[in-house]
N, CA and C of each residue as an Amber inpcrd file, in Angstrom:
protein
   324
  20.7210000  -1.1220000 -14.7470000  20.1950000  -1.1320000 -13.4020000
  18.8640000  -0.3770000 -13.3760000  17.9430000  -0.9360000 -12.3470000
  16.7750000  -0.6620000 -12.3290000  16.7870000   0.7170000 -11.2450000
  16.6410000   2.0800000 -11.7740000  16.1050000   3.4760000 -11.0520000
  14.6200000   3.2540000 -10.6970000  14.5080000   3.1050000  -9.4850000
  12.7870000   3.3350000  -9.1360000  12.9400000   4.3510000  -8.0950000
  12.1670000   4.9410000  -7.9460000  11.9550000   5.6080000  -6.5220000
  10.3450000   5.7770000  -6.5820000  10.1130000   4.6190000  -4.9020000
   8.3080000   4.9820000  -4.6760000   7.7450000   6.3910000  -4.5750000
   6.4390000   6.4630000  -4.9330000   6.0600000   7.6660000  -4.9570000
   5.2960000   7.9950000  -3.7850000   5.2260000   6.5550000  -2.7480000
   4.1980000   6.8770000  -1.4780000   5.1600000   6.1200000  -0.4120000
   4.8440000   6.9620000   0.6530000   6.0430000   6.7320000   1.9940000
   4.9860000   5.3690000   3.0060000   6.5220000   5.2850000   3.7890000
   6.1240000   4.1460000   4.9730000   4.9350000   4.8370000   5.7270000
   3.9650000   4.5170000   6.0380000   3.2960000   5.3930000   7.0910000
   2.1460000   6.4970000   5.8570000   2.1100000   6.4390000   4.4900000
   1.0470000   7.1850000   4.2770000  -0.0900000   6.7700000   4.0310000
  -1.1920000   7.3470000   4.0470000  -2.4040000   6.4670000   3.6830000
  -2.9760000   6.7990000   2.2250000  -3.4560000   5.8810000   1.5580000
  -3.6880000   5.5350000   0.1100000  -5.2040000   4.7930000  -0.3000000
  -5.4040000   5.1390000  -1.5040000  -6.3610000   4.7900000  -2.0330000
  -6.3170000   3.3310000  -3.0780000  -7.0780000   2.5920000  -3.4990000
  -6.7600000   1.9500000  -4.9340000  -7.9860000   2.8160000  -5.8190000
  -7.0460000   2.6170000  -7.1010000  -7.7740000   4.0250000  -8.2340000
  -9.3290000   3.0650000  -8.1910000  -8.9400000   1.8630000  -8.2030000
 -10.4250000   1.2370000  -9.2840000 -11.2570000   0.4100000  -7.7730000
 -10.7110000  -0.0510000  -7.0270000 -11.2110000  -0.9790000  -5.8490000
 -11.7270000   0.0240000  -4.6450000 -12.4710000  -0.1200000  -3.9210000
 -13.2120000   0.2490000  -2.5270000 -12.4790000   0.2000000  -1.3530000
 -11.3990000   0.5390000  -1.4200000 -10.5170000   0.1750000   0.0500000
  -9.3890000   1.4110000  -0.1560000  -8.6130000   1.3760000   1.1490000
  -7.6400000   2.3360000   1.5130000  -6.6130000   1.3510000   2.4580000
  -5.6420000   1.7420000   2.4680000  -4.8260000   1.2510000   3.9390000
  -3.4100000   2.5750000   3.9080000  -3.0870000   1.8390000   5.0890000
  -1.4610000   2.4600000   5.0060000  -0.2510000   1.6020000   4.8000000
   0.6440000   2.3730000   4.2040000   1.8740000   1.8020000   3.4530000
   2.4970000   1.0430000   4.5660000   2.6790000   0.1090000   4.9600000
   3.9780000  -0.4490000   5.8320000   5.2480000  -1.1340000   5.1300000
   4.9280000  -1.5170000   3.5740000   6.5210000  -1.8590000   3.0590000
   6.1990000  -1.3890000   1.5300000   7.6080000  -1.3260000   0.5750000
   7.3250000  -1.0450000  -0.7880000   8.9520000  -2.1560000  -0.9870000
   7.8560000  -2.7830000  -2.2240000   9.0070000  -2.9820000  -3.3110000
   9.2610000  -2.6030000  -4.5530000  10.4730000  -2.2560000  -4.6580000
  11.2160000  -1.6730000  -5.9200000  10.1780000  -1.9480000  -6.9900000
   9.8010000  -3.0400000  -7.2010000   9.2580000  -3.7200000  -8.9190000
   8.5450000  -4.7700000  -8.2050000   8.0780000  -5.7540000  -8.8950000
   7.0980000  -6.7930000  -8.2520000   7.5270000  -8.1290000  -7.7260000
   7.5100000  -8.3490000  -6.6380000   8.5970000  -9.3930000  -5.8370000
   7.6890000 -10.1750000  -4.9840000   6.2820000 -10.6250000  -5.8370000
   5.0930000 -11.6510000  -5.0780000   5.3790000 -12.6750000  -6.2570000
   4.1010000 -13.4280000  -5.9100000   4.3710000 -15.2610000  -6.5020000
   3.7020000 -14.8100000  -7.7580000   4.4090000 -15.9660000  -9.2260000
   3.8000000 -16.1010000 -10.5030000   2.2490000 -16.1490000 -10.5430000
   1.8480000 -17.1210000  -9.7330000   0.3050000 -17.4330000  -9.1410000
  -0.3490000 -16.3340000  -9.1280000  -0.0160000 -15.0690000  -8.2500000
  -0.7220000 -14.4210000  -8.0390000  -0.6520000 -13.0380000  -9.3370000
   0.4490000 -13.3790000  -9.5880000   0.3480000 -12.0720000 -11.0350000
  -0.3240000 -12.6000000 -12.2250000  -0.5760000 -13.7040000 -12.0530000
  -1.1960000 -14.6760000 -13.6930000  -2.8150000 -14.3450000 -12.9990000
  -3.3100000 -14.4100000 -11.3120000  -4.4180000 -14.6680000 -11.0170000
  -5.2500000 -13.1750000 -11.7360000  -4.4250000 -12.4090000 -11.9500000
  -4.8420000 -11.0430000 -12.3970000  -5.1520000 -11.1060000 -13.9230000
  -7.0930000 -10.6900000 -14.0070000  -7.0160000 -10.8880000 -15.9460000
  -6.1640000 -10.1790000 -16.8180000  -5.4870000 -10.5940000 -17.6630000
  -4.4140000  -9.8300000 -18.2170000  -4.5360000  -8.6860000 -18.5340000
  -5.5230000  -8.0220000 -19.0740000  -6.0780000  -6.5830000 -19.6450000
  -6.0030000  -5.8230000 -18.6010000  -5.9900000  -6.4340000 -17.1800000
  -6.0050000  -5.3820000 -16.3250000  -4.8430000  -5.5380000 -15.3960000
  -3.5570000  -6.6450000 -15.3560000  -2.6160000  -7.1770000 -15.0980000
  -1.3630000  -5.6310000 -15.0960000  -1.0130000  -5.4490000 -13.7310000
   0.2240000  -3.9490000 -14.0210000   1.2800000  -4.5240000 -14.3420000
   1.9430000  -3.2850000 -14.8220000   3.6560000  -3.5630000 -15.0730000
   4.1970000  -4.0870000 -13.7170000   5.0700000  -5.1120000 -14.2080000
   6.0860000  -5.4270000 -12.9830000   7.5140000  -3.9410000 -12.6060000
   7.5820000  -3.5990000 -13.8200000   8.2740000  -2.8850000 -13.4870000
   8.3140000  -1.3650000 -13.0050000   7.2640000  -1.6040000 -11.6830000
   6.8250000   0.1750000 -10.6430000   6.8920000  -0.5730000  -9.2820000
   6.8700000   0.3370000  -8.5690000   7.0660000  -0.3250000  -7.0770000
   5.3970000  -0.5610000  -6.5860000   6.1590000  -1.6510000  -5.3380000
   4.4060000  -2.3280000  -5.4180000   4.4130000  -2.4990000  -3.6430000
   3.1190000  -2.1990000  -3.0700000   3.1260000  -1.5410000  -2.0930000
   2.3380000  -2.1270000  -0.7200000   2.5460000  -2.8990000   0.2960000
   2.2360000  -3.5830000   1.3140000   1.3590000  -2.5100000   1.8700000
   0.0720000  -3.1180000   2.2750000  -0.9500000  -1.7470000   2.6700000
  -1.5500000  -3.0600000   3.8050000  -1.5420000  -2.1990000   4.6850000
  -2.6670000  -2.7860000   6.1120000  -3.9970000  -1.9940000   5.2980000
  -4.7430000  -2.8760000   4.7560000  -5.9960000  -2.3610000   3.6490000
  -7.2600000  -2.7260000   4.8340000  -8.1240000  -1.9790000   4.5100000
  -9.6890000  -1.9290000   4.7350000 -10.5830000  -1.4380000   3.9740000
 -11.5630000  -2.6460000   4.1270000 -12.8950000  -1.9630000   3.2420000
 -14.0870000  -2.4070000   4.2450000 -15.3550000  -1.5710000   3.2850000
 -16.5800000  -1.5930000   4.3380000 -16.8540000  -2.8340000   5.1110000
 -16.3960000  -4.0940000   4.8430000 -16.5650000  -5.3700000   5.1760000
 -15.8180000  -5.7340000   6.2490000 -13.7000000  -5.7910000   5.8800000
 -12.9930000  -5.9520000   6.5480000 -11.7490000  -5.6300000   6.6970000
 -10.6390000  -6.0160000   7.0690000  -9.3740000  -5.6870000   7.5860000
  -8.7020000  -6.8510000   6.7020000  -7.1590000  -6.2070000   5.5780000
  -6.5420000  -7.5650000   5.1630000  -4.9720000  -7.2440000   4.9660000
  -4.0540000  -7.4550000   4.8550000  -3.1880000  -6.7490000   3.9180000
  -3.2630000  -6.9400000   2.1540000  -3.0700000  -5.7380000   1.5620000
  -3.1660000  -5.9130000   0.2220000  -1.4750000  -5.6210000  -0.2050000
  -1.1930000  -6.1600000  -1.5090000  -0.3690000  -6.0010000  -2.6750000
  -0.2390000  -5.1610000  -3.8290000  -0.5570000  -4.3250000  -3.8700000
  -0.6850000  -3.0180000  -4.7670000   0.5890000  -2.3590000  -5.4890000
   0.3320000  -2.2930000  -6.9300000   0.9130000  -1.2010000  -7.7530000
   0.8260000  -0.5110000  -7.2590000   2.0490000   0.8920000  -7.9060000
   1.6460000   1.6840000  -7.7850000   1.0670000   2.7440000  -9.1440000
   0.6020000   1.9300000  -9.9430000   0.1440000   2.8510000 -11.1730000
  -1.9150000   2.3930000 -10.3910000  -1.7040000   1.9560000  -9.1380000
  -3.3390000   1.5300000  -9.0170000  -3.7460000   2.4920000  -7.7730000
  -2.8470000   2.8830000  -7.0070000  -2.9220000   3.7760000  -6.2340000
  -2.6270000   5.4830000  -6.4380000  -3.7560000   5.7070000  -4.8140000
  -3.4280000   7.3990000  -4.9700000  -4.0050000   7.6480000  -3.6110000
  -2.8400000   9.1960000  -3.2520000  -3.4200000   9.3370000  -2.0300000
  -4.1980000   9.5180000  -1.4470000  -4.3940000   9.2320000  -0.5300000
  -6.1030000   9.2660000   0.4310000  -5.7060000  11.1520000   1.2200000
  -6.6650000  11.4430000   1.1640000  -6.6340000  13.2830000   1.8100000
  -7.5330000  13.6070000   2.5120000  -8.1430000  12.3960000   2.7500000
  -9.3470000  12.3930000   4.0000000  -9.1700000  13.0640000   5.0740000
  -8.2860000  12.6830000   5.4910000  -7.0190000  13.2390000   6.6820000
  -7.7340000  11.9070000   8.0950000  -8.6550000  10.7310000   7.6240000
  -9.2990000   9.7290000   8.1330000  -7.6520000   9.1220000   8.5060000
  -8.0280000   8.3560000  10.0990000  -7.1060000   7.5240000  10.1570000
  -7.4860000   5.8500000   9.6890000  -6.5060000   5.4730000   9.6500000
  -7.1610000   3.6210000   9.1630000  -7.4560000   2.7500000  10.4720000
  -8.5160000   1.9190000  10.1600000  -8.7910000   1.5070000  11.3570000
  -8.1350000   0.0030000  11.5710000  -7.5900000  -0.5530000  10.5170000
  -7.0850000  -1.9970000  10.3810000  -6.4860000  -1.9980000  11.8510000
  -6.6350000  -3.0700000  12.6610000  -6.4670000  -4.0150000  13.8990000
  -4.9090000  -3.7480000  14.1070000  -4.2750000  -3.8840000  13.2370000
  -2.4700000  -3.9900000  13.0400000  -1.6580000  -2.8130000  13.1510000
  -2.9040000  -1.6930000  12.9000000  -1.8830000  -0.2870000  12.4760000
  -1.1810000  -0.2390000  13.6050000  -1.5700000  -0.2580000  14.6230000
  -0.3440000   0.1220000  16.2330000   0.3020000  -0.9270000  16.3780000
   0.9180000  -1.9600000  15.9670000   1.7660000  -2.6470000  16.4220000
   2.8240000  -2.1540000  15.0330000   2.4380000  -1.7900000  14.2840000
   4.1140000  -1.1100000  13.3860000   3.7480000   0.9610000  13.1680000
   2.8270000   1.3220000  13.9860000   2.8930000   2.9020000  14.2310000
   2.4810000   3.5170000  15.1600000   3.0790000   4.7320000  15.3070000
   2.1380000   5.2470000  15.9880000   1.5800000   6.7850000  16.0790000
   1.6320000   7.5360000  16.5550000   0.4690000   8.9170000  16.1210000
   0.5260000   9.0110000  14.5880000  -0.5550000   9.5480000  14.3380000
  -1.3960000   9.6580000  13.3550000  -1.3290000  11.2940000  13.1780000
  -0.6640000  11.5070000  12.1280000  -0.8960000  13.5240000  11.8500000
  -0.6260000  13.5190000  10.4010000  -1.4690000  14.5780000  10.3570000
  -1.6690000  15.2570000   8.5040000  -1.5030000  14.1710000   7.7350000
  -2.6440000  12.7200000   8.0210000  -3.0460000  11.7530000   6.5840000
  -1.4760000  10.7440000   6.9530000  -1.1430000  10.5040000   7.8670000
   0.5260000   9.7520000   7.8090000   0.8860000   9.4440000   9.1780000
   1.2170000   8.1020000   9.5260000   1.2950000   7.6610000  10.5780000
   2.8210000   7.5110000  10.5370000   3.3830000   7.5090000  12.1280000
   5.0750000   7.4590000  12.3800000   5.1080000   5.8130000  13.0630000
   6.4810000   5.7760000  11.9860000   6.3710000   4.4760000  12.2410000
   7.4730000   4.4560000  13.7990000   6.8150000   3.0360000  14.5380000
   7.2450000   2.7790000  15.9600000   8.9660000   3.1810000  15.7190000
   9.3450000   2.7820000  15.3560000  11.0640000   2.4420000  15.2600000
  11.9340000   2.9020000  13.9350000  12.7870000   3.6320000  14.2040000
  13.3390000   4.0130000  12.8610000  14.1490000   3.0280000  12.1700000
  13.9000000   3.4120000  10.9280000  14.5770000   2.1600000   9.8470000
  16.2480000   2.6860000   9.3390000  16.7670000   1.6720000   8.8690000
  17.9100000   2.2370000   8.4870000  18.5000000   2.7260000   7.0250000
């Protein structure tokens, strides 16, 4: 059986190590649970392990607003203490304190 435990929470905000953008976490999966397509679209040399948790981010960069798919051997936390400005963040949070947004509704 597969032991993972993510290393970044619902609601924190994050960096990618190598890319120009930040967002906040709104889901994680265990190991990598997107399409063949899109893990082959990645050049292999720089292609992550499937096996780390991989991380739904309401992402922004200087341009725009998207959700991204992220490792987590590609991320790190953001300590800006900046909130994110993506369009979406208030319909799944809300206040914003110390770098980490609360999410609307508790999970189970």
């Amino acid at each position: 059986m597969l032991k993972t435990r993510a290393k970044y929470n619902l609601g924190q905000v994050v960096r990618h190590r190598k890319h120009p953008f930040r967002g906040v976490v709104f889901d994680v999966d265990p190991e990598f649970a997107n399409t063949e397509e899109w893990y082959e679209a990645i050049p292999e040399d720089a292609r992550p392990a499937r096996e780390q948790p991989y991380y739904h981010l309401l992402a922004e960069n200087e341009q725009t607003y998207y959700v991204a798919y992220v490792s987590e051997q590609n991320l790190i936390a953001d300590y800006s203490g900046e909130p994110v400005s993506h369009p979406d963040v208030h319909e799944m949070f809300t206040g914003f304190d110390d770098g980490n947004y609360q999410l609307h509704y508790q999970l189970n």
